[in-house]
C-alpha positions in Angstrom: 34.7 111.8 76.1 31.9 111.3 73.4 32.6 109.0 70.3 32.0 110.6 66.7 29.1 109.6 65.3 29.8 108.2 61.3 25.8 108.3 60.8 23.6 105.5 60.5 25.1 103.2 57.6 28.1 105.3 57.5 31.3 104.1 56.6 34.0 104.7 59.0 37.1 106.7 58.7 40.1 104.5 57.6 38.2 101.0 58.2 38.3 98.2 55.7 40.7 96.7 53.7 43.3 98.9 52.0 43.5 99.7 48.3 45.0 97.8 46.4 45.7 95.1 49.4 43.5 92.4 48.1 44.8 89.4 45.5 43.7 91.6 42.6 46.4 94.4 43.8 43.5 96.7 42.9 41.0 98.3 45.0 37.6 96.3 44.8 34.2 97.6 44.8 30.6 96.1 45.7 27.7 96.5 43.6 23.9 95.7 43.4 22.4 93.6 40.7 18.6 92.2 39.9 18.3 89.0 41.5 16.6 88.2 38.3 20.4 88.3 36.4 21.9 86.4 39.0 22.3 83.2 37.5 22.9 84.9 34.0 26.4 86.4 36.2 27.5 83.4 37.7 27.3 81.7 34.9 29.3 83.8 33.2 31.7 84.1 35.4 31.9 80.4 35.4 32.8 80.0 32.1 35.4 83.1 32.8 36.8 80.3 35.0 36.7 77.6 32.4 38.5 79.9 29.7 40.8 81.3 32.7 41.9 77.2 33.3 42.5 76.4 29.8 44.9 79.8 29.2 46.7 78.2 33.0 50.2 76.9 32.3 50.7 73.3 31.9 54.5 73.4 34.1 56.2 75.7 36.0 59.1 77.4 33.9 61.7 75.6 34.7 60.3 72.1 34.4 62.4 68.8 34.2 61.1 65.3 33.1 63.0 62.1 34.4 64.5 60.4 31.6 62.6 57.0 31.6 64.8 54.4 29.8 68.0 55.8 31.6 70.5 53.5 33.3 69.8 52.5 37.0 72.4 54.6 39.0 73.1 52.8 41.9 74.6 54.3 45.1 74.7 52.4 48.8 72.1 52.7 51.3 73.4 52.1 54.6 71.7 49.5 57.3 71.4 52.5 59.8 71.8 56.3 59.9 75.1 57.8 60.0 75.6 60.2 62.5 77.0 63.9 61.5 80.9 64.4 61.3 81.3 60.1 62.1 83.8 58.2 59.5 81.8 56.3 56.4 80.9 52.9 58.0 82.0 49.5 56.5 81.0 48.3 53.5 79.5 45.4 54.8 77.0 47.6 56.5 75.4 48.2 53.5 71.8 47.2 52.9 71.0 47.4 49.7 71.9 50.1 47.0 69.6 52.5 46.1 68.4 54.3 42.9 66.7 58.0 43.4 64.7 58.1 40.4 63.5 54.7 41.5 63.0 55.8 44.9 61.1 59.0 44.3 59.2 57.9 41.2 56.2 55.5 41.3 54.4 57.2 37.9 57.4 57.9 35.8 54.6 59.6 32.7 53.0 61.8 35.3 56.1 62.7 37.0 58.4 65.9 36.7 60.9 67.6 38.5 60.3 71.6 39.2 62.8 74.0 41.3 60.9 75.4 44.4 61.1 78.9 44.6 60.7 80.7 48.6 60.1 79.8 51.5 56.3 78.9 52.0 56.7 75.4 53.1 60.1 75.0 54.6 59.3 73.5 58.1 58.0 70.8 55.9 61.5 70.7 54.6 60.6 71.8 51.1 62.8 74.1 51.0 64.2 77.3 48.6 65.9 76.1 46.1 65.4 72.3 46.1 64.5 70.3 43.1 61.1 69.1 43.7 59.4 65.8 42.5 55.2 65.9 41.6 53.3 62.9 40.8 50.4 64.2 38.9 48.6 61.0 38.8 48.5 60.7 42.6 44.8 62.3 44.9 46.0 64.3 47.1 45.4 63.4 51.1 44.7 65.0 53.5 47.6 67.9 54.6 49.8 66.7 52.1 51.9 68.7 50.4 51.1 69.6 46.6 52.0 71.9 43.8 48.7 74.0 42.7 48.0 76.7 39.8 46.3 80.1 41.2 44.7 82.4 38.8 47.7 81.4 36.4 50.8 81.6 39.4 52.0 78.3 40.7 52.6 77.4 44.2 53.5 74.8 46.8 51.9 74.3 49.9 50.0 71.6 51.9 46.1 70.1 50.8 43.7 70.7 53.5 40.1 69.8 53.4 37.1 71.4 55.1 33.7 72.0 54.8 33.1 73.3 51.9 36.5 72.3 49.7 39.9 72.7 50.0 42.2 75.2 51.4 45.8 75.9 50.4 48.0 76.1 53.7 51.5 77.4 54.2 54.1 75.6 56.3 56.7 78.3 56.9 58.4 80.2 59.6 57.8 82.8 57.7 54.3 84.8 59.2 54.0 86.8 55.7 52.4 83.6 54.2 49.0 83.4 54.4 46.2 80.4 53.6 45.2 80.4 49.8 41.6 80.1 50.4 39.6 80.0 46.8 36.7 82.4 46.2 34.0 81.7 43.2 36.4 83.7 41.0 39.4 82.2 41.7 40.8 80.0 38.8 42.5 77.0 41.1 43.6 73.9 40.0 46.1 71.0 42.1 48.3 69.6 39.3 49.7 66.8 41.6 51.3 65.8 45.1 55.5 66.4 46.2 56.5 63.3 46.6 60.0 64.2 47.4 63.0 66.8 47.6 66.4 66.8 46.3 68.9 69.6 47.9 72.5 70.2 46.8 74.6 71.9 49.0 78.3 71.0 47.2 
């Protein structure tokens, strides 16, 4: 059996990406300028990018700030883990008592609370639901987990450097969650690290 020719510089049937598939949710299309307007086009599209960050939202909707002069609200922290469906130990067992805002706050003025929203980053236990600490005066490390602004949408997943920059990874179960990596028109920004989780199940 003999393939179909396309043509020379054909484009085959059904190949590439399909419409409307791409992070635009349009269909794309290439074309050809001078290379004499080249830098006259990325420069405007860098200050597209400029005027794209400044319009970016500041906090995800439902945003919470810890209430700095509150009263320490103490509550005991046991000398060693308590194991599922056991009785509460002693009292004398306790080690020392524990405040959460203290524990999860180092920054309280560049820290606020945010609900996640899905399930991009639950095997790193950050999961749907749970009230979410950022500390936006913290660099982010290596792999860490941090909330970032993409072309105006917030998200959560972990920091990972490479060659040329950064790329936004998922930790999920979940194989419909893809790595965030940014093109030269993407608007990105990292507006701090999780530090912590809360969950309430009761």
């Amino acid at each position: 059996m003999t393939a179909k020719s396309t043509g020379r510089g054909g484009r085959r049937e059904g190949s590439g990406r399909p419409a409307g598939t791409g992070k635009s949710g349009e269909p794309t299309k290439v074309i050809r300028i001078p290379e004499s307007v080249e830098p006259t086009i990325l420069d405007f599209l860098e200050a597209y990018k400029a005027r794209k960050q400044a319009e970016a939202p500041l906090y995800p909707d439902d945003v919470q700030f810890p209430v700095i002069d509150a009263q320490n609200f103490d509550i005991p922290l046991y000398a060693y883990a308590v194991p599922a469906g056991s009785p509460m130990p002693a009292e004398d067992a306790v080690e020392q008592r524990l405040d959460l805002n203290q524990f999860l706050i180092r920054n309280p003025t560049a820290t606020f609370y945010f609900r996640v929203k899905g399930d991009s980053m639950n095997r790193a236990g950050i999961l749907d639901g749970a009230i979410a600490a950022v500390d936006c005066s913290k660099l982010p490390r290596n792999h860490e987990p941090v909330l970032a602004v993409v072309n105006g949408e917030f998200t959560v997943k972990r920091y990972v450097k490479t060659k040329s920059g950064f790329v936004l990874h998922p930790d999920s179960d979940n194989p419909k969650h893809k790595p965030i990596i940014p093109s030269r028109t993407d608007v990105l920004e990292v507006r701090g690290v999780i530090v912590g989780t809360v969950q309430k199940f009761a």
